[in-house]
Every structure is written in structure tokens, then in C-alpha cells.
C-alpha positions in Angstrom: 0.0 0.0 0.0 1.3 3.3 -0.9 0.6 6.7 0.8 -0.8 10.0 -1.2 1.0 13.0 -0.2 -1.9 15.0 0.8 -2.0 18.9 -1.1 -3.7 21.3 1.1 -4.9 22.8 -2.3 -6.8 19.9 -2.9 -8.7 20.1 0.3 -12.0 21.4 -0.3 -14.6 23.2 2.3 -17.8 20.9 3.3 -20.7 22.6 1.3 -23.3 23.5 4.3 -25.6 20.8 2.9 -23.3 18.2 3.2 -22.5 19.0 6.6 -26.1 19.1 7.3 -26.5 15.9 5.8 -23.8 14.4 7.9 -25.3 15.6 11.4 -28.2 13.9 10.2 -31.3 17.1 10.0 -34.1 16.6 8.2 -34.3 17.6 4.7 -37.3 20.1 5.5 -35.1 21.6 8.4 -35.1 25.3 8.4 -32.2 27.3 9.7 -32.0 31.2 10.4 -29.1 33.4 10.4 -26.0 34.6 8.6 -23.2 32.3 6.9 -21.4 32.4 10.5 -24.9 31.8 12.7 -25.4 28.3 10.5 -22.1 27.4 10.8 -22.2 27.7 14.3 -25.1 26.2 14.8 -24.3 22.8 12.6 -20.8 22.5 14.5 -22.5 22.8 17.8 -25.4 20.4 17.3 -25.9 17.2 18.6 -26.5 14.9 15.5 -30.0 14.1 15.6 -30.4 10.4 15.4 -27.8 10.3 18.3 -30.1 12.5 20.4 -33.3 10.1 19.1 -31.1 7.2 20.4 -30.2 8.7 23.5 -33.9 9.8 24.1 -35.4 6.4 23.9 -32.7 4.8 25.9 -33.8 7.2 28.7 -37.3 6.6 27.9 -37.1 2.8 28.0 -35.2 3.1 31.6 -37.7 5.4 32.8 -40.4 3.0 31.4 -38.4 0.3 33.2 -36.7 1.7 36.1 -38.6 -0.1 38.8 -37.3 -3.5 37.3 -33.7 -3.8 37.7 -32.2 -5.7 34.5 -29.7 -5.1 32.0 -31.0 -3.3 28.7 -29.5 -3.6 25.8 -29.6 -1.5 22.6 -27.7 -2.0 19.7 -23.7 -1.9 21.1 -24.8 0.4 23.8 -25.2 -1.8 27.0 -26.8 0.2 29.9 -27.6 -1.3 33.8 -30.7 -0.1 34.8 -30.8 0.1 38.4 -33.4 2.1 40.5 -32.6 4.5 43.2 
């Protein structure tokens, strides 16, 4: 395997769509504000299917937290123990 000496000229920004995309916003997602404001905004943000995941898992444990057992989602393994 061979390595590519990497040309900082080739390097190209992340269109604000792509970088949209990546943090996972819906398509119909409106955002407000200047070039700086979305920028902002996008680098700051939580991607939104990891803040779905993280909202069900605390769902299911409130759902579940007078049982103690080990839940399971996915590779995250969480012990759900009352207190």
C-alpha cells in the first residue's frame, strides 16, 4: 500500500448541505441566520439520530426503572438500576 502526499490545495470546504446531511437534519429543516450563525449552529449540534437514540434509551429506563435488568440497545449496553 502506498501513501498520497496529501495537497492542502486539494482540500475542499464541506458545502453547508453536506455537513447538514452528515449531522443527520431533516431535509425540510429550516435554519435562520447569517453564513457564521449556521455554521455555528451545525458545529455545535448534537446529530440528531444520536439524540433520538439517547432519548429512547432514557425513555425505555424510565419506562423500566422499577425493574432492575440489563438493557440492551444495539452496542450500547446500559444497567438499569433504581434509586
Amino acid at each position: 500500500m502506498t501513501c498520497k502526499q496529501l495537497n492542502v490545495n486539494d482540500l475542499k470546504c464541506l458545502f453547508f448541505i453536506s455537513v447538514k446531511d452528515a449531522q443527520t437534519f431533516p431535509k425540510n429543516f429550516i435554519f435562520n441566520g447569517n453564513k457564521t450563525d449556521l455554521e455555528q449552529v451545525i458545529g455545535n449540534a448534537v446529530p440528531v439520530k444520536l439524540g433520538e437514540f439517547v432519548a429512547k434509551c432514557i425513555n425505555q429506563y424510565m419506562v423500566d426503572k422499577t425493574s432492575n435488568r440489563l438493557q440492551t440497545m444495539g452496542q450500547l449496553e446500559l444497567e438499569l438500576e433504581y434509586v
